[in-house]
N, C-alpha and C positions, 0 to 999 in steps of 0.2 A: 344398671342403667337401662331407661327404656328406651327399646326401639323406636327408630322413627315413624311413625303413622303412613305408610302409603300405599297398602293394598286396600283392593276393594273386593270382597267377596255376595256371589251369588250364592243363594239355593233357592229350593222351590220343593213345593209338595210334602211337607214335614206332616199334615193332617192328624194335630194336636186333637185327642178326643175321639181317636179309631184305637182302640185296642187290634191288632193283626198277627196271622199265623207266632202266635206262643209273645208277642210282644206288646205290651199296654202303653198305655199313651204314657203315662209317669214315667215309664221306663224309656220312652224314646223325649220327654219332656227331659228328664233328667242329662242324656246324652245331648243332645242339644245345647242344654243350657253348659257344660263341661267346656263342650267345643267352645261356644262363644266367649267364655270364660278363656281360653288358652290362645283365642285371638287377639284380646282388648290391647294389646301392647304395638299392632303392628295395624290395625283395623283402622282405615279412614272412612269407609262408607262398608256398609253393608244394604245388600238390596234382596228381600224375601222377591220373589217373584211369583206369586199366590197360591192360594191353597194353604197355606200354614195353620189354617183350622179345617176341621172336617167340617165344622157348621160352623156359622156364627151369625147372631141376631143383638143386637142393642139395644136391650129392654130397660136397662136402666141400672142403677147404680144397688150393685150384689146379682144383679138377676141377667147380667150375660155368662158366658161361658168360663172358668176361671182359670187360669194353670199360674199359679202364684210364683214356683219359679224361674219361668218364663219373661213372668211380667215383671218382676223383681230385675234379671239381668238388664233388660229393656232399657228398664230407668238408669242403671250402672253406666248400663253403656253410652248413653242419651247425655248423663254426666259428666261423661269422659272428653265429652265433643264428637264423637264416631256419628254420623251420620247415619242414621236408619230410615230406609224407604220398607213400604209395603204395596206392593201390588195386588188388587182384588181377581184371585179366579174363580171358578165357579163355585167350588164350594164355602165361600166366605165371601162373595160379590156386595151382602148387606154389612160390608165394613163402612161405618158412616165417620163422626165424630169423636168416636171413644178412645181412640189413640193420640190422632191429634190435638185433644183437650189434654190429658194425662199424661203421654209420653212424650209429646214435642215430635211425633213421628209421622213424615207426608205421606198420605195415600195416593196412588194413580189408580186410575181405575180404566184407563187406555193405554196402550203401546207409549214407550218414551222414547226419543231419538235422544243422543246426549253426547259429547264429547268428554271420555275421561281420560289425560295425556294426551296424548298424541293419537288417540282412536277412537274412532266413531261406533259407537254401542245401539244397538236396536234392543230397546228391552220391554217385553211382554209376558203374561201370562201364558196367551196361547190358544184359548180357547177363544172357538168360534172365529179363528184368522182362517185363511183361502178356501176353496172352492167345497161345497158340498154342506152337508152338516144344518140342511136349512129347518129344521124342525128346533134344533138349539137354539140356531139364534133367534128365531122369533122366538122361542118363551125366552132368552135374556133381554130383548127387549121389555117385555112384560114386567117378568121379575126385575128387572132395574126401576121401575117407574114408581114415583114418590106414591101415587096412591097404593099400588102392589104394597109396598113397608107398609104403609100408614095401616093399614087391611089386616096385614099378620100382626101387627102389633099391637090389634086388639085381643088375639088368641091371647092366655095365662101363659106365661112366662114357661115355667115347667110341660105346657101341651105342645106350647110353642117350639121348643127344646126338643126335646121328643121326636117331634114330627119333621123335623130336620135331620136329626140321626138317622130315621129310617129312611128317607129321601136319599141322603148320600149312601148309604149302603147298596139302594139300589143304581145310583149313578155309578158308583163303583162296578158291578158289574158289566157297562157298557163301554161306551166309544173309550175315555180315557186310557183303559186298561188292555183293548184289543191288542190280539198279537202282531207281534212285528212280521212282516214278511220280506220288505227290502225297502231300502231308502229312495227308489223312485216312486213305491207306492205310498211315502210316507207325505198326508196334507202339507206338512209345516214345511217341508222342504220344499214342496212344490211354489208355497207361499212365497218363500226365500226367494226361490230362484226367478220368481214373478215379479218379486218387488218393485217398483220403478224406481228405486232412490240404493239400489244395490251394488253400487258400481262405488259408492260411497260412502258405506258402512261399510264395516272391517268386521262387525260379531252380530249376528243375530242372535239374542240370548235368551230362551224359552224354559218355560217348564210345561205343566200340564201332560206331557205324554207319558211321565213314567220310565222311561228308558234313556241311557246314559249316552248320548251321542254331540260326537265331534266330525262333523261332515265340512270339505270345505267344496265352498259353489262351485258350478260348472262355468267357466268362463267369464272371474272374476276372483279378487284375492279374497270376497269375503268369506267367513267360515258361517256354520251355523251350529248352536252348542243347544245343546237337550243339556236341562239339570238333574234329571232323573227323577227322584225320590230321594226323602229318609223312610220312607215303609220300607224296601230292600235291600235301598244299593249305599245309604249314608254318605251322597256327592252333592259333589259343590264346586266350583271353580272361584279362581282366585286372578286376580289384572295388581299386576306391582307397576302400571305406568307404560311398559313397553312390552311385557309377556301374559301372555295368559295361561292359569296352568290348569287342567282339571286333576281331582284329587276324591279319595274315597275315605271318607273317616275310617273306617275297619273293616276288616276282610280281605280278600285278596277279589278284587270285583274288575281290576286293571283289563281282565281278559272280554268283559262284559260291555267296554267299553265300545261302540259302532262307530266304525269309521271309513269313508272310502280309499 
């Protein structure tokens, strides 16, 4: 008998096409695609929260980036009725039409406010929200802007490719990945807890940082959830309608989890 459809599961940060410490994209493409596969019977929406390509450009039909089992479960589950969103973060911001034509799958490419049950969900990437970080966001200004595409999408397809890989390898070294020091110094919380509409959202639900956290605000019931990675930590949270749970595919990571 199948279960009834009505979780809704996040993650974020999967960075399909990084090979990492001893682990290749196939091998995290593969696990990925398992999980979602041992979801489909209980799955109502699933909402990537971006970054799920280490690059991606939409050159054309054989000439983007390809992970075929990936894009195989995509359709499976797009069949099933399961809902799939995709949020653009920085390193796959040039997500245009290629999912929406093919898989029947909505891109945001901003913050979503939403009501799922009975809770009010704040859902974003992450990158480039509250104070500081003013050098990023002007060049994502840039880089979002139709000519910027238009521009790169004259570079061959394979330079073009290329030259993207080694861009994120070196964003990887910066902001996203800094260490943690304490959740007052962390932007996204400070973000949260600035918000003007916080007193009435119940989840801010982020990725981009890398790090597994479950904080709830200061002088308010909302919480704020970091989805981590699958480069390390393989988390993800999960909402049945009235609970939210976070969860780690493998490892014992439970202890990794930040909270106040």
């Amino acid at each position: 008998m199948i279960a009834t459809r009505r979780q809704t599961y996040f993650l974020s940060d999967i960075h399909l096409g990084l090979d990492y410490e001893g682990e290749t994209s196939a091998e995290r493409e593969r696990l990925l695609v398992d999980w979602l596969m041992s979801i489909e019977d209980t799955a109502a929406q699933v909402y990537f929260l971006g970054d799920i390509f280490d690059y991606w450009f939409e050159y054309g039909e054989g000439r983007q980036p390809d992970y075929p089992l990936f894009f195989q479960q995509l359709r499976t589950m797009v069949g099933l009725g399961i809902d799939i969103r995709f949020f653009t973060g920085n390193h796959d911001l040039w997500m245009n039409d290629y999912f929406p034509k093919e898989y029947n799958i909505t891109i945001h490419r901003t913050p979503l406010i939403m009501r799922l049950g009975e809770k009010t969900f704040f859902l974003a990437h992450g990158d480039g929200l509250g104070k500081g970080d003013i050098i990023y966001k002007a060049l994502k200004r840039v880089m979002t802007h139709p000519l910027a595409q238009w521009l790169y999408g004259l570079l061959p397809a394979q330079l073009g490719l290329s030259l993207m890989r080694s861009v994120s390898q070196k964003s990887r070294q910066g902001h996203e990945l800094e260490s943690f020091r304490s959740l007052e110094e962390e932007r996204m919380v400070d973000y949260c807890e600035r918000h003007p509409d916080k007193d009435s959202i119940d989840f801010f639900i982020l990725g981009h940082r890398h790090l597994p956290i479950r904080y709830q605000l200061q002088q308010s019931s909302a919480e704020y959830i970091n989805l981590g990675d699958w480069i390390k930590y393989k988390s993800f949270a999960s909402f049945d309608g009235e609970q939210l749970r976070y969860d780690f595919l493998q490892g014992n990571h439970s202890e990794d989890l930040i909270t106040n």
